[in-house]
FIPA-415078 format. One record per residue: z negated, x, y negated of N, C-alpha, C in turn. Coordinates in steps of 0.02 Angstrom, whole numbers, padded with zeros to 5 digits, always signed. Each point is the difference from the previous one (the first is absolute). Layout:
BEGIN
ZXYZXYZXY ...
//
This chain:
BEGIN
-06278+03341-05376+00067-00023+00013+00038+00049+00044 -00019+00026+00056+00011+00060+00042+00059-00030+00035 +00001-00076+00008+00044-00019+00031+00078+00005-00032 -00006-00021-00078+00064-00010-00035+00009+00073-00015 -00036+00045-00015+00006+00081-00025+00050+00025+00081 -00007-00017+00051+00025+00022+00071+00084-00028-00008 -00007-00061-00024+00084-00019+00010+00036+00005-00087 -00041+00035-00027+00050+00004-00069+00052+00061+00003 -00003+00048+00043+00076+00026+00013+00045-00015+00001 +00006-00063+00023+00023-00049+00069+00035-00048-00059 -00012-00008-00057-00002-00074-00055+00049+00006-00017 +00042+00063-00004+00072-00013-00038+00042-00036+00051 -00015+00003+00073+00056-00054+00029+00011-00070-00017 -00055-00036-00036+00000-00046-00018+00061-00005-00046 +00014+00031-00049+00038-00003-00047+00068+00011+00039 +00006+00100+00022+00053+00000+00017+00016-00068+00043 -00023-00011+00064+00034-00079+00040+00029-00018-00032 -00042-00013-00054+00030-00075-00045+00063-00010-00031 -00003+00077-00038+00046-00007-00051+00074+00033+00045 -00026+00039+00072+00053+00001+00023+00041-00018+00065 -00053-00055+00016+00018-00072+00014+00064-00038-00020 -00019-00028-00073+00031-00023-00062+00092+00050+00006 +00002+00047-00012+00039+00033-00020+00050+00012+00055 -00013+00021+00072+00018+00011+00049+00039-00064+00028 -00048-00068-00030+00038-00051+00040+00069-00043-00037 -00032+00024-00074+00048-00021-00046+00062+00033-00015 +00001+00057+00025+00056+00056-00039+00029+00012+00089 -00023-00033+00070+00024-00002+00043+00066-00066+00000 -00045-00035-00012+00041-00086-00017+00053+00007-00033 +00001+00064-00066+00053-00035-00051+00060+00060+00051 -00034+00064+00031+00057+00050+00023+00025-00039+00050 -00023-00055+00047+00023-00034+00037+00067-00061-00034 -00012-00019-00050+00044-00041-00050+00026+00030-00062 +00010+00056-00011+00031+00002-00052+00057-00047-00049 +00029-00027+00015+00050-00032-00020-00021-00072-00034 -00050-00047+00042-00041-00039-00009-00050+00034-00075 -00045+00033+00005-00033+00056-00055+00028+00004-00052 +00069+00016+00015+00030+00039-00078+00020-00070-00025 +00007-00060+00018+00010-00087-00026-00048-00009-00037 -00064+00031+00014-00033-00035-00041-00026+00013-00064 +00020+00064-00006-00027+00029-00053+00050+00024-00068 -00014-00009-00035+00058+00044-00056+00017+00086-00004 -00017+00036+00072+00007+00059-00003+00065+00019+00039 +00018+00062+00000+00048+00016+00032-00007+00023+00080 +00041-00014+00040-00002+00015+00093-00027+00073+00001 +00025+00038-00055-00040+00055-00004-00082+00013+00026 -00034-00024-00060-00050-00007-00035-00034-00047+00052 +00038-00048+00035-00035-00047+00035-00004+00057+00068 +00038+00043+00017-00033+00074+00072-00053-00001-00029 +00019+00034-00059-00061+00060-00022-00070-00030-00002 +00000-00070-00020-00078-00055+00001+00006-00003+00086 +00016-00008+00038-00003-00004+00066-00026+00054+00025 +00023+00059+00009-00013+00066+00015-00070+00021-00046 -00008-00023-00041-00065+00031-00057-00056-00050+00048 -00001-00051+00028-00041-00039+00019-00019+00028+00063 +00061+00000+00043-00005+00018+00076-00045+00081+00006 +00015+00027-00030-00005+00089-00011-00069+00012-00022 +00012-00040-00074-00061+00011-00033-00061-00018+00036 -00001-00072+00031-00056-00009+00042-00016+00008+00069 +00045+00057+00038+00008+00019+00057-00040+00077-00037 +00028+00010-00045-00045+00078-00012-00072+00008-00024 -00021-00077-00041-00063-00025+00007-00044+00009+00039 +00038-00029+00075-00043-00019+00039+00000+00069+00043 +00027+00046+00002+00019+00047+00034-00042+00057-00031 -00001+00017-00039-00035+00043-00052-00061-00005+00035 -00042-00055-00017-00076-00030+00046+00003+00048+00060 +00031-00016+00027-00020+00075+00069-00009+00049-00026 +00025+00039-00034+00011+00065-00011-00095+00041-00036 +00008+00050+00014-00070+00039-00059+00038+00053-00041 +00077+00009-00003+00002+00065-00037+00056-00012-00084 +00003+00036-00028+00074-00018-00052+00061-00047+00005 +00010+00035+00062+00056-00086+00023+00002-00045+00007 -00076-00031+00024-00003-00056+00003-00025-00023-00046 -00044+00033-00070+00000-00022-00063+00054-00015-00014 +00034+00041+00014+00060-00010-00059+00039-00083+00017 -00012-00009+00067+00054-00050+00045-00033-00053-00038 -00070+00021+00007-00035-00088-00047+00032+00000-00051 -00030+00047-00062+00035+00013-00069+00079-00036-00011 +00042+00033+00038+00058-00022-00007+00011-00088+00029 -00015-00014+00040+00007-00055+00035-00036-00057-00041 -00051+00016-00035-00017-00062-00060+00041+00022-00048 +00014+00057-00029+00022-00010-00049+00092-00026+00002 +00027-00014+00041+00054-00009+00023+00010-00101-00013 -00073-00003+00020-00014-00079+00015-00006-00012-00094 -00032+00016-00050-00017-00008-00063+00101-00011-00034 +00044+00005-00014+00037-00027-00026+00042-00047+00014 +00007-00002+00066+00012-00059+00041-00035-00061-00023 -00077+00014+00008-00035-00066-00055+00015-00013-00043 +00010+00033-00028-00011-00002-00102+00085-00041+00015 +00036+00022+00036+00052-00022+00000+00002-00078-00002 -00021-00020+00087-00035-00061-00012-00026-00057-00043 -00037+00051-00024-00049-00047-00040+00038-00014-00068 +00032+00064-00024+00064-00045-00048+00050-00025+00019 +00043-00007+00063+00046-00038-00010-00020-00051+00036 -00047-00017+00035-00015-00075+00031-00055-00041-00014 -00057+00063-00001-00062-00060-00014-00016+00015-00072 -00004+00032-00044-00009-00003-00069-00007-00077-00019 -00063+00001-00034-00007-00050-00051-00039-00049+00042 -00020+00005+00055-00034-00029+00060-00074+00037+00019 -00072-00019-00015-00041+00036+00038-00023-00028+00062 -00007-00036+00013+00008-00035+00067+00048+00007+00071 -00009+00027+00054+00045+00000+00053+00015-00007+00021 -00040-00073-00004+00051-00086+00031+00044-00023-00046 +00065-00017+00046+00075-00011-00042-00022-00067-00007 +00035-00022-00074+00003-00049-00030+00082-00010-00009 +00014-00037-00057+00067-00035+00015+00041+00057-00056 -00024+00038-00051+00026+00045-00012+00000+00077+00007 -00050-00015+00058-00014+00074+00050-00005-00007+00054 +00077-00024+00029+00000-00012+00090-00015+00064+00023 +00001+00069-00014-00023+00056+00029-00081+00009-00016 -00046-00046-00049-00058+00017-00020-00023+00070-00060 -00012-00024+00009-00042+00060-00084-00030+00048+00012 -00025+00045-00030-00020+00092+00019-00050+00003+00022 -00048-00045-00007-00062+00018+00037-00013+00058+00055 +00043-00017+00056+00008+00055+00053+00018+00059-00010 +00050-00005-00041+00054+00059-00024-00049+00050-00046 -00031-00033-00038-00041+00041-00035-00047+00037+00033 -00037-00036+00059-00059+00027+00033+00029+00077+00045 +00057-00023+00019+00053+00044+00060+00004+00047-00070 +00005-00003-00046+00030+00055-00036-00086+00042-00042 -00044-00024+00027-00062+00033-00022+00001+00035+00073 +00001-00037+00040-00029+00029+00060+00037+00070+00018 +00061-00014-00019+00056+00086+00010-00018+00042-00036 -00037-00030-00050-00002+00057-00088-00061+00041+00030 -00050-00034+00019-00074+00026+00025+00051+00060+00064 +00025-00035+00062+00027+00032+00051+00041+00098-00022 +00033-00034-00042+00041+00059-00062-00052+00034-00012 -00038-00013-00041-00045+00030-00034-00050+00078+00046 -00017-00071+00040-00047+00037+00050+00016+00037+00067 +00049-00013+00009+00023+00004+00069-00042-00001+00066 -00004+00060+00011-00035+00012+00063-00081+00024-00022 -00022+00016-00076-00050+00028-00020-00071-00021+00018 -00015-00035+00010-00052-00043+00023-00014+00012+00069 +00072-00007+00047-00025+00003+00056-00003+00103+00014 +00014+00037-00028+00015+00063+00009-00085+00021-00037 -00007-00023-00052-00058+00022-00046-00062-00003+00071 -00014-00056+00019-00051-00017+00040+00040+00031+00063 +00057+00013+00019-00015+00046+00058-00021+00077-00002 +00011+00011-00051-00034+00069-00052-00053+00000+00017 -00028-00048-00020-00090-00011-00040-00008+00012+00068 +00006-00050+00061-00020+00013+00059+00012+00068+00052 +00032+00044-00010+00024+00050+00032-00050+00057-00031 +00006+00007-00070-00055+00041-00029-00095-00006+00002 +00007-00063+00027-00073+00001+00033-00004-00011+00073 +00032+00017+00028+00006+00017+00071-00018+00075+00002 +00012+00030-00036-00003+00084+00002-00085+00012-00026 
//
């Protein structure tokens, strides 16, 4: 498998994209509407920045981190999922709770957690791990170069 062992450095973009994809376009939309945003939810205009800014940030530092090989840009991952994790949980209790499915039905015009849950594994792993994977194997590879 020489082929897949060559691009598994490479595998966390999959995720980061994704999840900060997701985050970047959503927490762009609501900083673009705030006012619209804070209607819909039972939170305060406050609270409705701070979910905006946690989205935009969090998954701009996601994806940003991915460049990097040193502490900072661990850290930019680290922080940038973990920024994205209560924002979900947020979510997932005040809108889709009680829904596993992600197609809206008539008492889940926003749809059910399905997504929300996956987005909130995928940051936890991101958190977790940060940059380690891709740093470990640039290790591994640098020390057998010598």
């Amino acid at each position: 498998m020489k082929i897949l062992d060559s691009i598994t450095p490479h595998a966390h973009w999959l995720l980061r994209t994704s999840i900060a994809s997701v985050f970047i376009y959503h927490g762009g939309l609501k900083l673009l509407n705030l006012e619209d945003f804070a209607q819909m939810l039972p939170i305060s205009y406050t609270e409705t920045v701070l979910v905006a800014l946690a989205e935009f940030a969090g998954g701009s530092l996601v994806l940003l981190g991915g460049f990097g090989k040193n502490q900072i840009a661990d850290l930019a991952t680290r922080v940038g999922a973990g920024l994205q994790i209560p924002v979900l949980l947020g979510a997932i209790a005040i809108v889709h709770w009680g829904r596993w499915n992600f197609v809206p039905a008539d008492n889940y015009p926003m749809g059910g957690m399905e997504f929300q849950v996956t987005l909130v594994l995928v940051a936890l792993y991101l958190m977790v791990t940060g940059n380690a994977m891709f740093q470990s194997r640039h290790s591994l590879n640098a020390a057998q170069s010598y």
